[in-house]
gemmi code that builds the backbone of each chain (N, CA, C; Angstrom):
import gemmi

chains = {
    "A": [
        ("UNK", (0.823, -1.210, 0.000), (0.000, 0.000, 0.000), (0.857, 1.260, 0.000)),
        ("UNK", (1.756, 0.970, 0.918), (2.647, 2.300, 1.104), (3.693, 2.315, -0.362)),
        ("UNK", (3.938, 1.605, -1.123), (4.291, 2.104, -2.678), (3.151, 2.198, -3.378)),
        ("UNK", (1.811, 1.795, -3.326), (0.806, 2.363, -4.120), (1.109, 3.913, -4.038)),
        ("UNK", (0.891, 4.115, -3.229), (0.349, 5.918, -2.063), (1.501, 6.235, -2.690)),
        ("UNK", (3.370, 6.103, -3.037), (4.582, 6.899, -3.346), (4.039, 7.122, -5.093)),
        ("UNK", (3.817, 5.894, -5.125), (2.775, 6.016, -7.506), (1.781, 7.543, -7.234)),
        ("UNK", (0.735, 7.096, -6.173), (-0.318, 8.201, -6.130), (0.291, 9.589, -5.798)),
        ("UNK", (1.518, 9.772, -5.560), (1.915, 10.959, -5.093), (2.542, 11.430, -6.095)),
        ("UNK", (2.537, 10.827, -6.612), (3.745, 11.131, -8.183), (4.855, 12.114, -8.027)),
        ("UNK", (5.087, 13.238, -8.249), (5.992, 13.795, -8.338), (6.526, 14.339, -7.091)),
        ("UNK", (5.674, 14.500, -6.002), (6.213, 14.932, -4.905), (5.563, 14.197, -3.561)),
        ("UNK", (6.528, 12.571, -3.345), (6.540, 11.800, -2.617), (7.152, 12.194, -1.149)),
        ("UNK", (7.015, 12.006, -0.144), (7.016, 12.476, 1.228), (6.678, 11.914, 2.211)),
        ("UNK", (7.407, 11.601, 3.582), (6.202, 11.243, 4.206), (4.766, 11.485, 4.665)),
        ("UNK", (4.918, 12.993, 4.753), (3.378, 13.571, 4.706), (2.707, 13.686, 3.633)),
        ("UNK", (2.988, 13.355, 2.395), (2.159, 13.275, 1.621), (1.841, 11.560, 1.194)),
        ("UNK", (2.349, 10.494, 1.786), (2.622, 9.532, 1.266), (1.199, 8.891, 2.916)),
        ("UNK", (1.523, 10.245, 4.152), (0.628, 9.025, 4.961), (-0.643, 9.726, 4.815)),
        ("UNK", (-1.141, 10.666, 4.079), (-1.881, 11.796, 3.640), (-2.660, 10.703, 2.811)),
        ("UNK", (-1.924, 10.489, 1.528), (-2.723, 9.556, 0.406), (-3.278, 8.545, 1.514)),
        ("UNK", (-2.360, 7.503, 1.985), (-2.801, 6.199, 2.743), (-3.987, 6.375, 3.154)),
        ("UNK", (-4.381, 7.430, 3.859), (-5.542, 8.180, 5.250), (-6.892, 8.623, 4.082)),
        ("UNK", (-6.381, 9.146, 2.458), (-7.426, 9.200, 2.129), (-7.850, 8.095, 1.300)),
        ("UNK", (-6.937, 6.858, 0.994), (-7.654, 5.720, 0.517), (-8.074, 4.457, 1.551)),
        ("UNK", (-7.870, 4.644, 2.767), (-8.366, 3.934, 3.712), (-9.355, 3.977, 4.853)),
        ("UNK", (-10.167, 3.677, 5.438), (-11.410, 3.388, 5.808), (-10.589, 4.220, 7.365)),
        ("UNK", (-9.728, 3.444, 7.685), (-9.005, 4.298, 9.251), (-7.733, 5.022, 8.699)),
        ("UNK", (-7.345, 5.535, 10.611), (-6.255, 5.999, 10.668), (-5.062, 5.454, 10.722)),
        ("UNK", (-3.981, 5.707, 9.598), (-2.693, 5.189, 10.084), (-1.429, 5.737, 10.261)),
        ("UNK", (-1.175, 4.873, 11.251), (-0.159, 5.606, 12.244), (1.080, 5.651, 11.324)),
        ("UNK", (1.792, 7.041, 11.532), (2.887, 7.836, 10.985), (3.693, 7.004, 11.110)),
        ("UNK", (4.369, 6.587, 12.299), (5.766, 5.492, 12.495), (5.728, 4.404, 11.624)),
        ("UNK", (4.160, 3.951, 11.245), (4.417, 2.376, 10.299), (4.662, 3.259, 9.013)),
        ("UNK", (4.146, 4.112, 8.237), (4.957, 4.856, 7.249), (6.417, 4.657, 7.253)),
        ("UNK", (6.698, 5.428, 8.442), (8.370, 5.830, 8.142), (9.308, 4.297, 8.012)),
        ("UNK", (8.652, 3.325, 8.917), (9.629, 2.034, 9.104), (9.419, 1.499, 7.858)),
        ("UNK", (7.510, 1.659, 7.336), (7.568, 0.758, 6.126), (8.800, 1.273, 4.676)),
        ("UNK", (8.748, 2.207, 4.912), (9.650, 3.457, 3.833), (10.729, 3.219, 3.709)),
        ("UNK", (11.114, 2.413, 5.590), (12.752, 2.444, 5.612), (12.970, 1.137, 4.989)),
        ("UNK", (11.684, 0.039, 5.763), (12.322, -1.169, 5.054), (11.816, -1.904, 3.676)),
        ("UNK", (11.321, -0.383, 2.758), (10.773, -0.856, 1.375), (12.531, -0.367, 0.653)),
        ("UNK", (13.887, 0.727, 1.923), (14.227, 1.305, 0.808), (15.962, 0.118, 1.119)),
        ("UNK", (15.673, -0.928, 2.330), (16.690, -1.361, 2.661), (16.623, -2.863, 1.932)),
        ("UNK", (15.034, -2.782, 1.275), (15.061, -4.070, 0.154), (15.084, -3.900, -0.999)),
        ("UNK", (15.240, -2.546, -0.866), (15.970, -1.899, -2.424), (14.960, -2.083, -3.221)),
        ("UNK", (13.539, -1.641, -2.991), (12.176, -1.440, -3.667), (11.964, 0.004, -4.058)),
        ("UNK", (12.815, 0.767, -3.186), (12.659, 2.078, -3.748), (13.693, 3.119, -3.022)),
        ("UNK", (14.292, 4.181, -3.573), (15.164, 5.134, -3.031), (14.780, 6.331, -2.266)),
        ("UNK", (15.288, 6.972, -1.680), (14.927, 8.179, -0.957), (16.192, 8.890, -0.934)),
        ("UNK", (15.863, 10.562, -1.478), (16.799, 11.031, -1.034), (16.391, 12.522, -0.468)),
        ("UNK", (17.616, 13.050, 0.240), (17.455, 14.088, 1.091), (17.439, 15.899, 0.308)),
        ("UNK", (16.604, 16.264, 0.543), (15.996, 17.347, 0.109), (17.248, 18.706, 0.793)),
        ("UNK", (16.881, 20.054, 0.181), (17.759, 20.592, 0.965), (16.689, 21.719, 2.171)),
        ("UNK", (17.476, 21.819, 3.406), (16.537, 22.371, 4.265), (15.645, 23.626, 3.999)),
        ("UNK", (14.724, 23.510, 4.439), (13.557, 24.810, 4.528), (13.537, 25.174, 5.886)),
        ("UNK", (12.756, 26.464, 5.215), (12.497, 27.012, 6.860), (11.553, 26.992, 7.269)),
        ("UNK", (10.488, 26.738, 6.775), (9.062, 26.226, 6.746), (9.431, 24.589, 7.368)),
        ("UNK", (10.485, 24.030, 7.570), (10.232, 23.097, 8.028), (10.964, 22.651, 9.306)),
        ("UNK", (11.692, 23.718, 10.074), (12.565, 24.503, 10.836), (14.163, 23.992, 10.597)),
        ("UNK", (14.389, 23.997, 9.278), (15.604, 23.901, 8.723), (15.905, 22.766, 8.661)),
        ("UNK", (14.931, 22.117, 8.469), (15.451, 20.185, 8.195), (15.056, 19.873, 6.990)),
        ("UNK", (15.773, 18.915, 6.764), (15.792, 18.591, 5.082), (14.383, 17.516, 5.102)),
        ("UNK", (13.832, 17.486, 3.367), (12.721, 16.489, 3.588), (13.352, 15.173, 2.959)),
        ("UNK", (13.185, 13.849, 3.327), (13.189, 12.802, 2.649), (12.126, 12.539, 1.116)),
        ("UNK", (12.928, 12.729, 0.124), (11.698, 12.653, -0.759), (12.195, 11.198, -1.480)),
        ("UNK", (10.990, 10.470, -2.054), (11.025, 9.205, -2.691), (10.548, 9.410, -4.324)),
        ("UNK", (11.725, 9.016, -5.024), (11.343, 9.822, -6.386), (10.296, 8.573, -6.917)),
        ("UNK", (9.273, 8.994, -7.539), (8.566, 7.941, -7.883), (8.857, 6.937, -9.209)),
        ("UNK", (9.969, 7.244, -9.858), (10.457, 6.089, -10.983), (10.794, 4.753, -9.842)),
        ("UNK", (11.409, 5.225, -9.062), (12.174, 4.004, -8.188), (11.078, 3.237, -7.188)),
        ("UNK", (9.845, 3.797, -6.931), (8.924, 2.800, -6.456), (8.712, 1.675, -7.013)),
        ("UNK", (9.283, 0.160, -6.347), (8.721, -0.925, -6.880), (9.540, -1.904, -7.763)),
        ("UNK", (10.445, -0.877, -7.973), (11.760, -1.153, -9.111), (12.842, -1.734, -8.405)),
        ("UNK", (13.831, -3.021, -8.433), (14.944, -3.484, -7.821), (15.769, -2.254, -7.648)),
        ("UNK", (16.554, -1.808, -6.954), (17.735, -0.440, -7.252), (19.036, -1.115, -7.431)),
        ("UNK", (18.855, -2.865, -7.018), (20.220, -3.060, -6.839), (20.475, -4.484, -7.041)),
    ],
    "B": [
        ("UNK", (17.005, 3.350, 11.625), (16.365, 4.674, 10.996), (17.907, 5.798, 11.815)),
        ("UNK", (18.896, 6.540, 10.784), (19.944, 6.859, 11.120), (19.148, 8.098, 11.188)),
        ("UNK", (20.405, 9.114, 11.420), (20.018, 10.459, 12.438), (19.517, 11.633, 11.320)),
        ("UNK", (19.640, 11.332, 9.867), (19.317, 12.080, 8.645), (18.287, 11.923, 8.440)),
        ("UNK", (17.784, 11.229, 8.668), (16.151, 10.119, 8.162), (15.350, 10.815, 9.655)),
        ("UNK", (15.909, 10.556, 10.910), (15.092, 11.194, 12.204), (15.011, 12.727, 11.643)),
        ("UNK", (16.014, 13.341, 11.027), (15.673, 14.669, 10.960), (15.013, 15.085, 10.550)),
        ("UNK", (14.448, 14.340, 8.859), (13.474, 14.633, 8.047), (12.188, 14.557, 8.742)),
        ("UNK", (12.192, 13.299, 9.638), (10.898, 13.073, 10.164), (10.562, 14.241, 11.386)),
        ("UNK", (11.322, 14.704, 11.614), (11.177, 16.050, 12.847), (10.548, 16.909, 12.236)),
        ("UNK", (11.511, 17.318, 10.967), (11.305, 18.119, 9.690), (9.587, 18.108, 9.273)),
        ("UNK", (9.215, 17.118, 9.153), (8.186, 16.452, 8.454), (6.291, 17.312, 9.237)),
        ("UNK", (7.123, 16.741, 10.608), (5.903, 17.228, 12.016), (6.335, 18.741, 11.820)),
        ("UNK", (7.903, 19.423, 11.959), (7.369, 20.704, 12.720), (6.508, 21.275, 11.035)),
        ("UNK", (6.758, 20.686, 9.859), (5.827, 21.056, 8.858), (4.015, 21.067, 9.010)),
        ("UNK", (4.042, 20.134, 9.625), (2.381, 20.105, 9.769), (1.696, 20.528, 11.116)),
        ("UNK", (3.095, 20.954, 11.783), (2.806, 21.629, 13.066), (2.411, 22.992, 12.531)),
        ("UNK", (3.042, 23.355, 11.457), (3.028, 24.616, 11.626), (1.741, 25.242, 10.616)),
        ("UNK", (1.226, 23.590, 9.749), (-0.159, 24.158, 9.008), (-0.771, 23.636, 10.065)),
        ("UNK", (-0.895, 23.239, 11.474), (-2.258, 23.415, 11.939), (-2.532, 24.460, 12.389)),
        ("UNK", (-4.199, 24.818, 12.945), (-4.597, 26.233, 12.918), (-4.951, 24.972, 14.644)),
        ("UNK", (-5.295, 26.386, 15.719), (-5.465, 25.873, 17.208), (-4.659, 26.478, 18.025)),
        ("UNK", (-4.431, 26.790, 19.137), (-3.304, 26.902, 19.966), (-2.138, 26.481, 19.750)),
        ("UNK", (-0.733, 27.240, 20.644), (0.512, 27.062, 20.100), (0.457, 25.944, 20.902)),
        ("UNK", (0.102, 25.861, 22.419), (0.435, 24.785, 23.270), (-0.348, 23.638, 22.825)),
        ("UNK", (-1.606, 23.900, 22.107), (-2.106, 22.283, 21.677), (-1.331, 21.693, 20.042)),
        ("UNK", (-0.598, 22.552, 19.265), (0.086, 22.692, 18.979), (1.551, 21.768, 19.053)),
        ("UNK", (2.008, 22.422, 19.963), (3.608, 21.977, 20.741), (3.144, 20.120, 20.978)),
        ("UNK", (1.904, 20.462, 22.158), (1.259, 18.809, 22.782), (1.133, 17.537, 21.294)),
        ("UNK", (0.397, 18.321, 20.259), (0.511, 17.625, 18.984), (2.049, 16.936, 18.393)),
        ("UNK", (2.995, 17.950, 18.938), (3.619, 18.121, 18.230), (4.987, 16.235, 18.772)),
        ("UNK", (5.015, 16.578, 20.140), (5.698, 15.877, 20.767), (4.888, 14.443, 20.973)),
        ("UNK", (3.678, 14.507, 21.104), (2.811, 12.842, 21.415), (3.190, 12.296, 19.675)),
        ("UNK", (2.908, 13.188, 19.021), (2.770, 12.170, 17.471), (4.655, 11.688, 17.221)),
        ("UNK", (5.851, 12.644, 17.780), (7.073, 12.648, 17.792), (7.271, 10.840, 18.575)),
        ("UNK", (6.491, 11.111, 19.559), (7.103, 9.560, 20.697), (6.326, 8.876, 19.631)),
        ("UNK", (5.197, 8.618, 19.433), (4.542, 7.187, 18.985), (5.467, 7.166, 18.121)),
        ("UNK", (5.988, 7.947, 16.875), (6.842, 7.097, 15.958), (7.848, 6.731, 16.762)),
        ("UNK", (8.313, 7.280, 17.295), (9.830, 6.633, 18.149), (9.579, 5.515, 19.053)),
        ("UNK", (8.147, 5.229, 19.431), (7.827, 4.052, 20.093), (7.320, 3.231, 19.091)),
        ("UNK", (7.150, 3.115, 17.946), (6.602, 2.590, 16.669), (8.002, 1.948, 16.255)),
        ("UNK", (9.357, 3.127, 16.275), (10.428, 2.066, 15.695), (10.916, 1.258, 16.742)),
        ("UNK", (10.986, 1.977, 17.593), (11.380, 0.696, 19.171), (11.016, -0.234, 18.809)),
        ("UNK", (9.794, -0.403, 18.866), (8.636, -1.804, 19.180), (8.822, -2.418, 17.777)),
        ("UNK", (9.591, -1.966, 16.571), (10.074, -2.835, 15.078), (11.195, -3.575, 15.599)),
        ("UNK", (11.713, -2.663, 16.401), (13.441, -2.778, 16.801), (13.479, -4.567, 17.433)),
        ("UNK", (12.730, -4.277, 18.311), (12.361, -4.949, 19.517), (12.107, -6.270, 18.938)),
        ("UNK", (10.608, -6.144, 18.097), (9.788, -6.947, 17.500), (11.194, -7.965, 16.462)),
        ("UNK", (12.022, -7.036, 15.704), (12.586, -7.619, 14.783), (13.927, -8.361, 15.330)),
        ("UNK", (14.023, -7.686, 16.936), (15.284, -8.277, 17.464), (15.162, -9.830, 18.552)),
        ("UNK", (13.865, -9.819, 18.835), (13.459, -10.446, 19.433), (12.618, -11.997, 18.768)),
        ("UNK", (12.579, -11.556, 17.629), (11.684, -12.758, 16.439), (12.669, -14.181, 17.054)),
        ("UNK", (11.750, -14.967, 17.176), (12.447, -16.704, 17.048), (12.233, -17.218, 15.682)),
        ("UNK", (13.616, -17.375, 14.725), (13.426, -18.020, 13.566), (12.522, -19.274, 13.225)),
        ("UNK", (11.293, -19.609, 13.777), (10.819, -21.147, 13.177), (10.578, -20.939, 12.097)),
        ("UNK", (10.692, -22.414, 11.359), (10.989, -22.382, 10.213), (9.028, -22.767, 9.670)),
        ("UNK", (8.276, -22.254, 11.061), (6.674, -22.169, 10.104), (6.514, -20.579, 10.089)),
        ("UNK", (6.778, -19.775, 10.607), (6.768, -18.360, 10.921), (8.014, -17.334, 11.011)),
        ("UNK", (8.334, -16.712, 10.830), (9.652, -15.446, 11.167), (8.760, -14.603, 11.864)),
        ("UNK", (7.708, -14.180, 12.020), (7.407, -13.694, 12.943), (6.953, -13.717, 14.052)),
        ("UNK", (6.741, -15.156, 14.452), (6.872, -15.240, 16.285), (7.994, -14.597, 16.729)),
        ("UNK", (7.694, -14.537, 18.171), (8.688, -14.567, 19.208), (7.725, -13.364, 20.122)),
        ("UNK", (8.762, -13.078, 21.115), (7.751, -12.011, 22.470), (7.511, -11.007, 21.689)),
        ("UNK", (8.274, -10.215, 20.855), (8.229, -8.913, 20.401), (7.362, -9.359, 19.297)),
        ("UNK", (7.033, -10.217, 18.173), (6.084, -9.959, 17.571), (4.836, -10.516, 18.317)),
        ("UNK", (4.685, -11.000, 19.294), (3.457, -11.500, 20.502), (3.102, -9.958, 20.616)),
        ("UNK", (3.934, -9.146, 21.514), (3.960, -7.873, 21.816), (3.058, -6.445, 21.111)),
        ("UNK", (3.391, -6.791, 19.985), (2.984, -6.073, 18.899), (1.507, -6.337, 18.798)),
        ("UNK", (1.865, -8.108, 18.325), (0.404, -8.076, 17.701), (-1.087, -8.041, 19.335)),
        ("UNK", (-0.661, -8.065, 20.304), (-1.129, -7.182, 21.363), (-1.746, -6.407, 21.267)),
        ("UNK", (-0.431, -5.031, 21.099), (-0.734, -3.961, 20.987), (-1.934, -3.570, 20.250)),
        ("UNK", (-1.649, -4.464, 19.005), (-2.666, -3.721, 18.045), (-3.972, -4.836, 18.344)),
        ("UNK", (-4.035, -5.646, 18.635), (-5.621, -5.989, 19.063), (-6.077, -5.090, 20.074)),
        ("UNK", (-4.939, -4.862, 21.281), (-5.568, -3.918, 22.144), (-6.357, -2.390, 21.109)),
        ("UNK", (-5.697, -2.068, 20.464), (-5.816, -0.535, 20.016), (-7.514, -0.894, 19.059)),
        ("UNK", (-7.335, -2.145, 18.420), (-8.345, -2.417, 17.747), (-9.844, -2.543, 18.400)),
        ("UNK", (-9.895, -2.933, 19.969), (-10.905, -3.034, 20.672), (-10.742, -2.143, 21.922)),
        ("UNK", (-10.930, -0.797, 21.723), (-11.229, 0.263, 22.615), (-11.873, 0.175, 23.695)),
        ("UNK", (-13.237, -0.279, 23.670), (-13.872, -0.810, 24.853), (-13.142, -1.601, 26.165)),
        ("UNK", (-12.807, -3.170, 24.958), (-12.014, -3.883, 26.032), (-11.083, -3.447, 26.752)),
        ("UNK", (-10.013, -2.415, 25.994), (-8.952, -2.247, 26.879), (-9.348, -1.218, 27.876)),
        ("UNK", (-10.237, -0.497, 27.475), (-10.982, 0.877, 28.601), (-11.174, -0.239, 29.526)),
        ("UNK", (-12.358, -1.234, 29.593), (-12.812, -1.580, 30.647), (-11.249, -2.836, 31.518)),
        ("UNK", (-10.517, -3.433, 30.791), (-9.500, -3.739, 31.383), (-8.410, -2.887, 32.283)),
        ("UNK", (-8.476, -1.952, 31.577), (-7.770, -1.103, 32.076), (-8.302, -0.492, 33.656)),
        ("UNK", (-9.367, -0.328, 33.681), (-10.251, 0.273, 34.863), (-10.227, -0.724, 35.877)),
        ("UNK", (-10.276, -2.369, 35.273), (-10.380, -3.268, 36.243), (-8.838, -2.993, 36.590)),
        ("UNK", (-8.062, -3.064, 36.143), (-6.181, -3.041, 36.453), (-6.647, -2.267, 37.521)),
        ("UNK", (-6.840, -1.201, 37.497), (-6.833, 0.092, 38.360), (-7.089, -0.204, 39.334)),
        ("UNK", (-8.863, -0.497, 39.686), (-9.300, -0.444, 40.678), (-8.727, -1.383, 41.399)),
        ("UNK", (-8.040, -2.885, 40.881), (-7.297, -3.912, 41.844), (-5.965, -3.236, 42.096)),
        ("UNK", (-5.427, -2.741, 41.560), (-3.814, -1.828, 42.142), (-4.134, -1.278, 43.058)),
        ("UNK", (-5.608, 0.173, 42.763), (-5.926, 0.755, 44.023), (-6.323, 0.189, 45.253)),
        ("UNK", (-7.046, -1.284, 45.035), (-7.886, -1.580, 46.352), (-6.498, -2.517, 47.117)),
        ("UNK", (-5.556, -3.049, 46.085), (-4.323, -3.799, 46.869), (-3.445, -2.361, 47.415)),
        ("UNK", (-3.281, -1.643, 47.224), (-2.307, -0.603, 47.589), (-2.770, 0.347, 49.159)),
        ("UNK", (-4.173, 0.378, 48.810), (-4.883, 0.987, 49.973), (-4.951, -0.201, 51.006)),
        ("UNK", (-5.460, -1.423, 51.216), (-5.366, -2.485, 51.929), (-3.810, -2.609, 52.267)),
        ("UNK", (-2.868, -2.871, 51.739), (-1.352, -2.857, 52.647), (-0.758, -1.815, 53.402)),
        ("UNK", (-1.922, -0.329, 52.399), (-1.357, 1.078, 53.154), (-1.528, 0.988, 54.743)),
        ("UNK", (-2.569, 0.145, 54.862), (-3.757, -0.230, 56.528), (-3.131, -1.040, 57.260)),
        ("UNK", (-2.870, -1.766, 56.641), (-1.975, -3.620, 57.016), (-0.686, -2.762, 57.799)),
        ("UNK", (0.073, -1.682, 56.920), (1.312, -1.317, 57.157), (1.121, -0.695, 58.648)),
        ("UNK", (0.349, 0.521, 58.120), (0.239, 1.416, 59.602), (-0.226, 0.831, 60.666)),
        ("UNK", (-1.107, -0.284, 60.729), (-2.175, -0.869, 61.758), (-0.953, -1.738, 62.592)),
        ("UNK", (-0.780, -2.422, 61.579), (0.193, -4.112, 61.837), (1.930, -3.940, 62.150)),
        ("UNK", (2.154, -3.310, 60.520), (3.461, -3.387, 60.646), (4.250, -2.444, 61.161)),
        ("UNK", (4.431, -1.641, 61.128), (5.074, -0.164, 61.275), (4.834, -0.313, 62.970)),
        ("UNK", (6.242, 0.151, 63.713), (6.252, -0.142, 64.751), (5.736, 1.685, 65.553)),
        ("UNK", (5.050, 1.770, 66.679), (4.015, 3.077, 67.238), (5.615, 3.612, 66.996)),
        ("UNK", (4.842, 5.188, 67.100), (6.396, 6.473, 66.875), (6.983, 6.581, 68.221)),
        ("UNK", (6.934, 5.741, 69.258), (7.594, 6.142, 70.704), (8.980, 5.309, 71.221)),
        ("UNK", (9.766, 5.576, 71.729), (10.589, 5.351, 72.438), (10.237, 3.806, 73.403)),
        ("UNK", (10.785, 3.087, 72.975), (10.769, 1.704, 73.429), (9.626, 1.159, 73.267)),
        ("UNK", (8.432, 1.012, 72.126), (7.192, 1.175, 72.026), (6.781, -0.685, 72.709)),
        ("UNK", (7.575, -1.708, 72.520), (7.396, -2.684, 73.412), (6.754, -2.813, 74.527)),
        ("UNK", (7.594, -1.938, 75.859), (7.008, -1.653, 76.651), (5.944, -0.883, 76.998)),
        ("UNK", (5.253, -0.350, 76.192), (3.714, 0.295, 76.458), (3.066, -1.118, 76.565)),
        ("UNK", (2.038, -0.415, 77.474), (1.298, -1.616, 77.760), (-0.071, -0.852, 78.371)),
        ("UNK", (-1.148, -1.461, 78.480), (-2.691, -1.495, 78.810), (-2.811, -1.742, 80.174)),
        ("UNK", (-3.497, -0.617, 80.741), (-3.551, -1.350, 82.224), (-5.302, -1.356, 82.373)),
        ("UNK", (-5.818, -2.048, 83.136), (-7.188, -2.239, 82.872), (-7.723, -2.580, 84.501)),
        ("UNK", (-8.861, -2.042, 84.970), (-9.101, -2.068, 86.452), (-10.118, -2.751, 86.165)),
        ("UNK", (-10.849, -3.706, 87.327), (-12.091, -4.618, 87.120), (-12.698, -4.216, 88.845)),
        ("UNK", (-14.039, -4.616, 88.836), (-15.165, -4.558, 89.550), (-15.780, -5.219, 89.803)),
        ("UNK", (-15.208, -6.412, 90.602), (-16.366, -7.829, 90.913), (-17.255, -7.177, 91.935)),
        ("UNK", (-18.931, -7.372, 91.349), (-19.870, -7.126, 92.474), (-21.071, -8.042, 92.088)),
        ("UNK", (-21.907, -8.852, 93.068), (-23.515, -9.888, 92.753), (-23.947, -9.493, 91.973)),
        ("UNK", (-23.887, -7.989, 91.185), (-24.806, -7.969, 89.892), (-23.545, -7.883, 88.930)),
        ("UNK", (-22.319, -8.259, 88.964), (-21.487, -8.579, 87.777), (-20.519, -8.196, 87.710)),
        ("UNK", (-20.017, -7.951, 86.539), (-18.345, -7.602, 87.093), (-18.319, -6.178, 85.657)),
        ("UNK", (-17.405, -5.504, 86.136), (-17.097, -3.844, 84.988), (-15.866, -3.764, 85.059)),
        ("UNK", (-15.335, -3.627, 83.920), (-14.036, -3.662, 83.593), (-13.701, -1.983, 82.928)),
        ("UNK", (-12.580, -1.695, 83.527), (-11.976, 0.092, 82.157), (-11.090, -0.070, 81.973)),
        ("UNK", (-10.319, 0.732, 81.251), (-9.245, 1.016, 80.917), (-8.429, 2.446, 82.007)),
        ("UNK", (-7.260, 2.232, 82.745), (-7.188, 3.080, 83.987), (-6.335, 4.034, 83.155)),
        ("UNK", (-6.682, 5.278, 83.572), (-5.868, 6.260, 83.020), (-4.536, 6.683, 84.033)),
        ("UNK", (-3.961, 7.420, 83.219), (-2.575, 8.293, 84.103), (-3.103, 8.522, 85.472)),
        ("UNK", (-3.834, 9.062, 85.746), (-3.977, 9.522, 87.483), (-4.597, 8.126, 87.759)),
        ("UNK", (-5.450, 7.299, 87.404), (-5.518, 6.130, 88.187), (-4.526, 5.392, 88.343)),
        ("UNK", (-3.894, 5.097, 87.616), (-2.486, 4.303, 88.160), (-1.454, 5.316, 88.985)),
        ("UNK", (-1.237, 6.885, 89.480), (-0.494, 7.904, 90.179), (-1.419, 7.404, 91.460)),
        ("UNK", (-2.576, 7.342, 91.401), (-3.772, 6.973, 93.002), (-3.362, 5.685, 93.208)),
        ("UNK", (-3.133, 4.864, 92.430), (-3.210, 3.413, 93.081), (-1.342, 3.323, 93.182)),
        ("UNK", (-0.541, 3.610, 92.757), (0.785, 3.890, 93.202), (1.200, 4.756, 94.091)),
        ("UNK", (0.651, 5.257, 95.027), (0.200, 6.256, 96.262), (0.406, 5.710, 97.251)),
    ],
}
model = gemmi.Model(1)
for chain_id, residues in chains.items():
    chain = gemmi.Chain(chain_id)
    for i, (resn, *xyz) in enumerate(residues, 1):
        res = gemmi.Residue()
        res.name, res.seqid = resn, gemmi.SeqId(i, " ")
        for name, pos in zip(("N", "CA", "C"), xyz):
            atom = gemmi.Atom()
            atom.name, atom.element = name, gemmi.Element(name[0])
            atom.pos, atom.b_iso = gemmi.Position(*pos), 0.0
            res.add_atom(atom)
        chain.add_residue(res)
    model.add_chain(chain)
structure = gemmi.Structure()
structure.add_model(model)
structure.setup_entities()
């Protein structure tokens, strides 16, 4: 589900936009942390990449993790 | 989850901290409860994934995936765990208050100076219509030591 939701986000994949989609194609709420772990361990089976954005200040100077959506789903390695 | 990846995710909240509309302090409260559950979300992977017993019908037994899948039946039936939870309570409270009694009554020795030797002195009254018993105070025992 959580690489459906990185496809549905298309160009600008995120975790808030990735647990955003999830929340509006699902009946409940789901919790933020299974996002981030599922994210980590979709990107440590090399299903998809993430890389680091450069900081905003809108986001109090932290960089965003973005997941480019060619690499959803795709071996990287 | 290394310390670049925690940042984004900090990154991520103070972002949607800062589109919610509400108070700063309900706000801030938003800000730090949704911060722990993920950090108790990767624990409990940590845990779950460190703790797995390899059988070769499942990879995911063991305590930590027991643990988990717990958790989330608990979270799934609201009721039950409300009313479990209340029963927990009221037996902690009614065992905690009962030993508080046990302690002071029973165990806990009186606040005085050689408290052993205190002792009860008690005067009696044999007479044809029966016998009356008291408890003798300070000047009755100063009169009868006279």
């Amino acid at each position: 589900m959580v690489l459906l939701a990185v496809l549905q986000t298309r160009d600008h994949a995120y975790g808030v936009s990735i647990h955003e989609e999830l929340e509006r194609h699902t009946v409940r709420g789901v919790a933020r942390g299974a996002v981030y772990m599922t994210l980590d361990r979709l990107e440590k089976k090399g299903l998809l990449t993430s890389m680091l954005s450069e900081p905003t200040a809108e986001r109090g100077g932290r960089a965003t993790r973005c997941v480019p959506q060619w690499t959803a789903g795709l071996p990287t390695r | 989850m290394d310390s670049r990846i925690a940042d984004s995710v900090i990154g991520d909240l103070e972002e949607l901290r800062r589109r919610r509309s509400g108070s700063a302090f309900r706000n801030r409260l938003w800000f730090w409860t949704t911060a722990l559950g993920i950090l108790f979300h990767a624990v409990g992977r940590r845990i779950a994934a460190g703790a797995a017993f390899r059988s070769p019908r499942s990879a995911s037994n063991g305590i930590g995936g027991d643990f988990c899948h717990a958790v989330r039946l608990l979270r799934q039936h609201p009721g039950f765990t409300t009313t479990a939870m209340l029963i927990f309570a009221l037996g902690i409270g009614a065992n905690t208050t009962v030993f508080s009694v046990v302690r002071a009554v029973l165990l806990r020795p009186l606040p005085y100076h050689e408290p052993e030797r205190l002792v009860f002195l008690w005067n009696g009254l044999e007479t044809r219509q029966g016998s009356s018993h008291g408890v003798m105070t300070g000047r009755h025992v100063a009169e009868v030591g006279r």
